[in-house]
Wavefront OBJ file of the C-alpha trace (Angstrom):
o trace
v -14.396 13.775 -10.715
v -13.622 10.943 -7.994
v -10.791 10.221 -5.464
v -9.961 7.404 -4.395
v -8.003 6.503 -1.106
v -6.799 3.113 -1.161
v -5.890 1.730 2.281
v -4.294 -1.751 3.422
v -4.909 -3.266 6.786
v -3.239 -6.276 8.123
v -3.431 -6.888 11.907
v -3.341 -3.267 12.263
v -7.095 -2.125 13.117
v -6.123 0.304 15.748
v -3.543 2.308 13.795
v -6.535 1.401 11.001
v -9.506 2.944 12.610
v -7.032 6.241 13.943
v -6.316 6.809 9.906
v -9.797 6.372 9.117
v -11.148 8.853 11.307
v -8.194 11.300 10.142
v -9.427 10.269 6.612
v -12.699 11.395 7.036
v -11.828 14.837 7.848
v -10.267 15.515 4.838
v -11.818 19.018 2.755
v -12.250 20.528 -0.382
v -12.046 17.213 -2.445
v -14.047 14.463 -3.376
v -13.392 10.968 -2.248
v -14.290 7.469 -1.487
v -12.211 5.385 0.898
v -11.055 1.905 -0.469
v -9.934 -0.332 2.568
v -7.873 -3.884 2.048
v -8.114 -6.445 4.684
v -4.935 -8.794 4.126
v -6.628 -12.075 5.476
v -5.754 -10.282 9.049
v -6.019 -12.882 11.862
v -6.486 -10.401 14.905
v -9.969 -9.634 14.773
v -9.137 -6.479 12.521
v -12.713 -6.945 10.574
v -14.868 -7.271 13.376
v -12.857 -4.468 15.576
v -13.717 -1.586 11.838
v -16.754 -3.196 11.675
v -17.389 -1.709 15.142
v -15.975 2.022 14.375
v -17.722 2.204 11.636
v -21.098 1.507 13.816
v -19.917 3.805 16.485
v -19.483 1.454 18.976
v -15.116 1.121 19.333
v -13.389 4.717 19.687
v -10.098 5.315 17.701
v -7.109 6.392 20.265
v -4.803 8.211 19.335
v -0.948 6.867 20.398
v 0.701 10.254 19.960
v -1.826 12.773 22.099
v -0.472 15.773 20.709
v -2.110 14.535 17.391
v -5.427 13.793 18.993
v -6.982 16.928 17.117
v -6.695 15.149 14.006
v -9.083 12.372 15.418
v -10.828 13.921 17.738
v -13.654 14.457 18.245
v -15.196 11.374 16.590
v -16.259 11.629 13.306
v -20.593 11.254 13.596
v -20.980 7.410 13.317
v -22.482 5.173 11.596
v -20.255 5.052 8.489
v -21.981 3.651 6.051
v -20.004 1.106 4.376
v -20.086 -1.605 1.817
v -18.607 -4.483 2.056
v -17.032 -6.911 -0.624
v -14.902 -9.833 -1.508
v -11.523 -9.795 -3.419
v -13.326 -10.871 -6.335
v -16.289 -8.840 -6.486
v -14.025 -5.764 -5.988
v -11.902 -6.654 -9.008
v -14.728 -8.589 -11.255
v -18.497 -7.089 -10.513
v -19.199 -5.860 -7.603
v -21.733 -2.583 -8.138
v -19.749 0.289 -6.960
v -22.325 2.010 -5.016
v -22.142 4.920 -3.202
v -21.267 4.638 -0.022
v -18.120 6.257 1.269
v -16.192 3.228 2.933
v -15.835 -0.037 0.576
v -14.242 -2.956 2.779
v -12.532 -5.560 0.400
v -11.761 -8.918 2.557
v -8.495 -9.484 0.300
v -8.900 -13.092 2.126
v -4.627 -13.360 1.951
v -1.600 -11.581 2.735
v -0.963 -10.025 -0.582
v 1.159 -7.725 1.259
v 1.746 -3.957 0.463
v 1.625 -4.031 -3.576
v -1.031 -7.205 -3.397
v -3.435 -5.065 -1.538
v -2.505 -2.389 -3.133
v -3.856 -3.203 -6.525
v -6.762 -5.087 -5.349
v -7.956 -1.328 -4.434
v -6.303 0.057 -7.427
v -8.579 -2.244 -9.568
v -11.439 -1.856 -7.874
v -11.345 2.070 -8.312
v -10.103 2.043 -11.692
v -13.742 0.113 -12.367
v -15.187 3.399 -11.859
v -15.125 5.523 -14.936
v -15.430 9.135 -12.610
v -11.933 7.988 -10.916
v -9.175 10.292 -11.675
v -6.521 10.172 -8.733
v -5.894 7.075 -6.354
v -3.909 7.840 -3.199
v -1.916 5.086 -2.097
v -1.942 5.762 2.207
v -0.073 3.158 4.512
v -2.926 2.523 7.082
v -0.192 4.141 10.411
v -0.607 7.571 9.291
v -3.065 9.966 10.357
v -3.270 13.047 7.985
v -3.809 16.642 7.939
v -7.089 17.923 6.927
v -5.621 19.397 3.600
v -3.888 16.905 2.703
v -5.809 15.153 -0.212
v -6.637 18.371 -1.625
v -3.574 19.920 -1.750
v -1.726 17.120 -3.598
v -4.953 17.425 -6.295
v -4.338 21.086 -6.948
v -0.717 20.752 -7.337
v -1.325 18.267 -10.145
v -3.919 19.757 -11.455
v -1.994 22.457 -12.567
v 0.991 19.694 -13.301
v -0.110 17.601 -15.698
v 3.202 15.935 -16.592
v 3.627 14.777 -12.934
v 1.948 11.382 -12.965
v 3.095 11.038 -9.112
v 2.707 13.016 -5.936
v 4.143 12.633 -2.456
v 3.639 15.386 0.444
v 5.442 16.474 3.449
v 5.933 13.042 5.642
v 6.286 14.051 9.205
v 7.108 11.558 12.276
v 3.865 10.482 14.229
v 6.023 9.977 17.177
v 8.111 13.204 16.276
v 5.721 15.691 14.575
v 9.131 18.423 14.151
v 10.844 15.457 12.586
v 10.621 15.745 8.678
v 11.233 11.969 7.011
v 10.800 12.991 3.390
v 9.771 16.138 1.312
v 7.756 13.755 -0.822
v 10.452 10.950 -1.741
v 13.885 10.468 -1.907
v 17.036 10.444 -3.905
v 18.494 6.352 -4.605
v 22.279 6.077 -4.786
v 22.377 3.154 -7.060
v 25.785 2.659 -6.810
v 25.224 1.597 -3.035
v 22.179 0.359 -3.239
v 20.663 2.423 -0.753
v 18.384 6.049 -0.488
v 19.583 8.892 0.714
v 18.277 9.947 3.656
v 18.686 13.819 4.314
v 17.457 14.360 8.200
v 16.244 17.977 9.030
v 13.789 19.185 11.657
v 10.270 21.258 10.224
v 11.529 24.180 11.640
v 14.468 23.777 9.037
v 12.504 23.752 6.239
v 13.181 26.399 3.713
v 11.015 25.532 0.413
v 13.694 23.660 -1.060
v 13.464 20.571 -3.001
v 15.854 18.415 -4.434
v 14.706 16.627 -7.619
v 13.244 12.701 -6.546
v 14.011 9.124 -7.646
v 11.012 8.142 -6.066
v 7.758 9.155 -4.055
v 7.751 7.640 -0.110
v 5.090 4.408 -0.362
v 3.552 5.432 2.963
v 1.567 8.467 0.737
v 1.468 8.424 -3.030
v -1.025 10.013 -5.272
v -1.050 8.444 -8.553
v -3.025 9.592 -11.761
v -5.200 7.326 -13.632
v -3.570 7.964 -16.662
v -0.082 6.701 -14.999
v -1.824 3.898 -13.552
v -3.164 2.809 -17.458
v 0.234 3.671 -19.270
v 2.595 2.324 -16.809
v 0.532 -0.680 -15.303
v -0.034 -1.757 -11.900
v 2.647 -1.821 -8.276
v 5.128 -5.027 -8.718
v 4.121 -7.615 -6.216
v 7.013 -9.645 -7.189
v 8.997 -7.779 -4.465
v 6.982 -8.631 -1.689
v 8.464 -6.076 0.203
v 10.235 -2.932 -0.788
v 11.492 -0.935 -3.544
v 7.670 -1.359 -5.234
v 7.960 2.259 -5.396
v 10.982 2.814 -6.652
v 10.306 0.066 -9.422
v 7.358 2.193 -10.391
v 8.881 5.274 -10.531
v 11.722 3.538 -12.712
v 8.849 2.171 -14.767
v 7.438 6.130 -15.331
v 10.727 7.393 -16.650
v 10.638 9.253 -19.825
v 6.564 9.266 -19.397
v 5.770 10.738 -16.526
v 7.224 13.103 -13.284
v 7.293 12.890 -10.088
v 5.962 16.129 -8.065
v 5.891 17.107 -4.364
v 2.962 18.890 -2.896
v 4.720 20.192 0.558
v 1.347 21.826 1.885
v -0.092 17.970 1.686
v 0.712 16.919 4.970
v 0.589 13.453 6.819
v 2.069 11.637 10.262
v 3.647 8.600 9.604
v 4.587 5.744 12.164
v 6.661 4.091 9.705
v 7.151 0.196 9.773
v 4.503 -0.700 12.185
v 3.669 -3.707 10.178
v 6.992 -5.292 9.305
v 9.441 -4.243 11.340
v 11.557 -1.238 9.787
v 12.894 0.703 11.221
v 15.628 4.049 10.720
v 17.808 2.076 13.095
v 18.972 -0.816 11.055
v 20.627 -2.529 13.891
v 16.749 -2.423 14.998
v 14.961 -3.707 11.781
v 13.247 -7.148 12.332
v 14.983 -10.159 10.224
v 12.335 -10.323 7.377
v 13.479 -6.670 6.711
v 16.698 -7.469 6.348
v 16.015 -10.466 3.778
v 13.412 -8.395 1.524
v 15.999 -5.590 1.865
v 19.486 -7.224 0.837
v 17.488 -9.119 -1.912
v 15.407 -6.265 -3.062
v 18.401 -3.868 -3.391
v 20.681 -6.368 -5.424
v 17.017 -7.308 -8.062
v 16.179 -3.258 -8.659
v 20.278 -3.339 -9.551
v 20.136 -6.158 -11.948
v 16.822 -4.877 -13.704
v 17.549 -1.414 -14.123
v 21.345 -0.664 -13.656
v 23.125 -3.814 -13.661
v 26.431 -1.911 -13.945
v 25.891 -1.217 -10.238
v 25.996 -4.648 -9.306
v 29.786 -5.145 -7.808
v 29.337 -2.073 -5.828
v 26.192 -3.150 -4.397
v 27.317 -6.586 -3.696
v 30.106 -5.196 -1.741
v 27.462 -2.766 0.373
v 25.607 -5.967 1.143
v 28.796 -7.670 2.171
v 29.727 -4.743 4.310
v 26.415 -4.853 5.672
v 26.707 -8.276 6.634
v 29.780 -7.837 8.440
v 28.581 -5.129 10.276
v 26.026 -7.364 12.170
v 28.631 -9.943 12.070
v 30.911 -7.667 14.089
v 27.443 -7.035 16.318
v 27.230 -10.741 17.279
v 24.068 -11.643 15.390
v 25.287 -14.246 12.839
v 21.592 -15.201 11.693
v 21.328 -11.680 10.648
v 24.281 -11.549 8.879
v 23.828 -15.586 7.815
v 20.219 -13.858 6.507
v 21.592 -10.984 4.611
v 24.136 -12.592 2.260
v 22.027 -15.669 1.427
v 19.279 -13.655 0.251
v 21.469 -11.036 -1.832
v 21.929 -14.677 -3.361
v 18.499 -14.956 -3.486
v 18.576 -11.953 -5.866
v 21.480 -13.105 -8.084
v 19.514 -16.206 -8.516
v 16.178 -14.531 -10.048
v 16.060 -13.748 -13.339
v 12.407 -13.711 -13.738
v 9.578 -12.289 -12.010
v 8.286 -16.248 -11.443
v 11.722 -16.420 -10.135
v 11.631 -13.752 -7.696
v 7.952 -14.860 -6.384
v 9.285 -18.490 -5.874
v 11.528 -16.995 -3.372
l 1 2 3 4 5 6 7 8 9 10 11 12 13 14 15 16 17 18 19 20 21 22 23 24 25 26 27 28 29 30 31 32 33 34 35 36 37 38 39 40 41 42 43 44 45 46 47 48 49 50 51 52 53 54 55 56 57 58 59 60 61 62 63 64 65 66 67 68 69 70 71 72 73 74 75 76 77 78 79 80 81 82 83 84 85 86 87 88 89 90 91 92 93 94 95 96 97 98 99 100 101 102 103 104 105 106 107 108 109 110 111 112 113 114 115 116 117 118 119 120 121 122 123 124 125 126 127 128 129 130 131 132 133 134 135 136 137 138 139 140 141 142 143 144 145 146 147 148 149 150 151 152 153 154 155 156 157 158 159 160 161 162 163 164 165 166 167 168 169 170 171 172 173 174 175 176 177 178 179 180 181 182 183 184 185 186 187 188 189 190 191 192 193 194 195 196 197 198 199 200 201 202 203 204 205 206 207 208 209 210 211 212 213 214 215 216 217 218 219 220 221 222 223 224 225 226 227 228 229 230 231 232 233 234 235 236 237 238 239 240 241 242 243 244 245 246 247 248 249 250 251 252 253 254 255 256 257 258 259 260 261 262 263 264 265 266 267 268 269 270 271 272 273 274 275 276 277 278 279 280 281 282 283 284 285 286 287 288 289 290 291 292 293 294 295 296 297 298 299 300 301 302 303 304 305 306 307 308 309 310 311 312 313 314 315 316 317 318 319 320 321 322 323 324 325 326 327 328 329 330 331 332 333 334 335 336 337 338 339 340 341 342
């Protein structure tokens, strides 16, 4: 039996290269690393091309997480690497325990996502794919621990683990996923600090992006991420997708450091996020309503209006400008050709 760890990179290669070498110190399972270059234009191939030969360190930007880097795993890496189309078409899957796909565009998160998806799925000894936003770094256990939980789980089709701040290691961001009021539009965030933890879990509408460990029989019944989103709510969509076919589990020994929206600008402040966020995340919100619980709609039109107000009342009209034209955006799709278009 396989893993596989699929991992996107665009302009990113030195939180890249710091997840890597956390990667590689993963025990007690089996895996092979799968690593999507989204057409990056900083130099990101060239800069892993040099980890992987030993000669670029990774650095750690939080130091009191430097133990989960350091010291540097024994270089070279050996590594194979491919185009987009010989990863989803031909290429000979080797052995080697880095494949590099140059994705050649910016498929974004679900685009490079399911280049690696099909590229392991090509392998017949591939049972689990874990989905891993390239700004974490992870604990040691963490691959292993999310196997044995579904191991002995075999209705949950996805797992998430215990997402911790990289920034704030005490700082817990989800036990696995979250709950998704539909009725606003929005998830439900429930702050607590590590030490709070008391082995509770609440039951989840969907597993956190940044770390999801799919089966391959979910990945065959239910098909691959939506890239019509572009960004956002792909794994919700998927989750919604599973219902009635699969479950959604929580391995909270499986545990990761997350930097969380060092690509695209999120951030838990919304008054903070970058504009694009706010587009993909007014439209986004008002699509999921329309496909899966359109009787949500007014009330999550009226959260987007509220929304926009609130940065109206903050000054920043092209935010707020943003925000309702692309809830319009949203109204106006009503196919996924639709949705890409925008």
């Amino acid at each position: 039996m396989q893993n596989y760890i699929v991992i996107v990179n665009w302009n990113g290669w030195e939180d890249t290269i710091e997840c890597l070498e956390s990667v590689l110190r993963l025990r007690d399972a089996e895996f092979r690393i799968v690593l999507c270059d989204n057409g990056s234009e900083d130099g990101s191939l060239d800069r892993i091309r040099e980890w992987a030969a030993g000669t670029l360190a990774a650095e750690p930007a939080n130091p009191t997480l430097s133990s989960l880097i350091s010291p540097p795993f024994p270089k070279p890496v050996p590594y194979r690497e491919i185009s987009r189309q010989e990863a989803e078409l031909d290429a000979p899957m080797g052995d080697e325990k880095l494949i590099l796909i140059r994705v050649g565009a910016d498929l974004m998160y679900a685009g490079g996502n399911n280049v690696g998806l099909c590229y392991a799925l090509r392998d017949p000894a591939a049972r689990y794919f874990w989905i891993l936003n390239n700004d974490t770094v992870v604990e040691p256990a963490a691959l292993a621990a999310m196997v044995d939980f579904m191991k002995v789980s075999p209705d949950v089709g996805m797992c998430g683990c215990l997402n911790l701040s990289y920034y704030n290691p005490n700082e817990v961001q989800a036990q696995g996923g979250r709950r998704y009021n539909r009725w606003m539009g929005r998830p439900i965030l429930q702050s607590c600090s590590r030490s709070e933890l008391n082995g509770r879990t609440e039951t989840l509408d969907y597993v956190l992006g940044c770390s999801m460990l799919v089966t391959r029989e979910f990945v065959e019944q239910i098909g691959l991420i939506d890239e019509s989103y572009f960004i956002y709510f792909e794994e919700l969509d998927w989750a919604e997708r599973a219902k009635g076919k699969f479950t959604l589990g929580y391995a909270p020994n499986s545990v990761i450091y997350h930097k969380e929206g060092a690509s695209i600008g999120t951030n838990a402040s919304r008054e903070k996020r970058s504009l694009t966020s706010e587009k993909y995340q007014s439209r986004n919100r008002v699509v999921f309503a329309k496909r899966y619980c359109p009787w949500t709609l007014p009330t999550v039109l009226m959260t987007v209006c509220a929304t926009a107000v609130h940065r109206l009342c903050l000054g920043d009209r092209v935010r707020a400008a943003a925000i309702l034209a692309w809830a319009l955006k949203g109204m106006a799709a009503g196919r996924v050709a639709d949705l890409e278009s925008t």
